[in-house]
N, C-alpha and C positions, 0 to 999 in steps of 0.2 A: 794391525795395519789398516785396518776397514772402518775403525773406532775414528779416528779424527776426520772421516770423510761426513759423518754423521752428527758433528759436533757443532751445536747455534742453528740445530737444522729443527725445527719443531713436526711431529710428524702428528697428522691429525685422521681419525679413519670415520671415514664421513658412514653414516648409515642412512641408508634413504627411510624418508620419512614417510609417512603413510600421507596420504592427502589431504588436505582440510575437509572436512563433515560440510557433504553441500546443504548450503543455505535453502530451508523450509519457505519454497513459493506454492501461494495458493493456488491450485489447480481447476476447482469445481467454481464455478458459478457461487454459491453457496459461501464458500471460503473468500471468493474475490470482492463478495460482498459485506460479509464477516469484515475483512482488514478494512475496505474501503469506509465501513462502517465508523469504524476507530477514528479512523485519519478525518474523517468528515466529524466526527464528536469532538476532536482536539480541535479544528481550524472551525469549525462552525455551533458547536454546540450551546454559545454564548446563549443567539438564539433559538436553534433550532433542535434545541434539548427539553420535552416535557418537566425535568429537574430541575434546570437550571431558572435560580430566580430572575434573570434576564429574558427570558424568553420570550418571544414575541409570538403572537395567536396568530398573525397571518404567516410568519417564515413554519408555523409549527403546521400549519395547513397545507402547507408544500414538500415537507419529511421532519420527521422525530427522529433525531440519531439513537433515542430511547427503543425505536423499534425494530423487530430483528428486520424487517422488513422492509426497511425505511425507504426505497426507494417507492418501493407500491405505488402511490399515489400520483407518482410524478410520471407528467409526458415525455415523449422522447425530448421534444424541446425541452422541458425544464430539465432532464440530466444533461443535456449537452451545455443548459446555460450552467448548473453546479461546477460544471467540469471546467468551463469558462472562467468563471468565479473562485473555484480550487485555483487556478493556474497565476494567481497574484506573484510578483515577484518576489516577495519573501516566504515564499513556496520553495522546500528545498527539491531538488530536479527531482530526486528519488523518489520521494512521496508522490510527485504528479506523475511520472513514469507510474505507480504503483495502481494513485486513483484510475488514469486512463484505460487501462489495464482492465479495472473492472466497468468501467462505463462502456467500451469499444463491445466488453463480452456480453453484458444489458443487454447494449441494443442490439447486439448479433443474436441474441436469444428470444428476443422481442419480436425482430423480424423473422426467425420460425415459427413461433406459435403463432402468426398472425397468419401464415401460408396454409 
């Protein structure tokens, strides 16, 4: 009697899923520097790569994306012009969200150690 109430009916038993694996954001200074580093070797490395046969001696006297270090040598002004410079419109948003991210935490670390 209960059979054709059932019938062209598709019965589906949903199971809840576990949640997506959050997305690995760098934390430390170190790490923000690390990815920023990358992102700055892809979009600037032409020249400001010790490697690369493009390189120019004066952008390489301003950062080595070669170095872990690479910001070292540069003033607050010149990271804020990088960051300037990073921000070109075929910049996809996410990358300059990413770069900013670590340039804001620079100079937030910069301005400690200087107190």
């Amino acid at each position: 009697m209960h059979s054709g109430m059932w019938s062209g009916v598709a019965v589906a038993l949903v199971w809840p899923l576990p949640p997506p694996a959050p997305v690995a954001t760098p934390s430390t200074l170190v790490e923000l520097r690390a990815e920023a580093r990358q992102l700055a070797a892809h979009r600037c490395g032409s020249c400001h790569s010790s490697q690369s046969a493009s390189a120019k001696p004066r952008a390489l006297q301003v950062f080595d994306t070669e170095q872990v270090e690479w910001t070292s040598k540069m003033s607050d002004a010149q990271l804020r012009k990088a960051l300037q410079r990073f921000g070109a419109p075929s910049i996809p948003k996410s990358e300059l969200e990413r770069f900013t991210v670590y340039v804001d935490a620079e100079l937030t670390e910069r301005a400690k150690s200087t107190h």
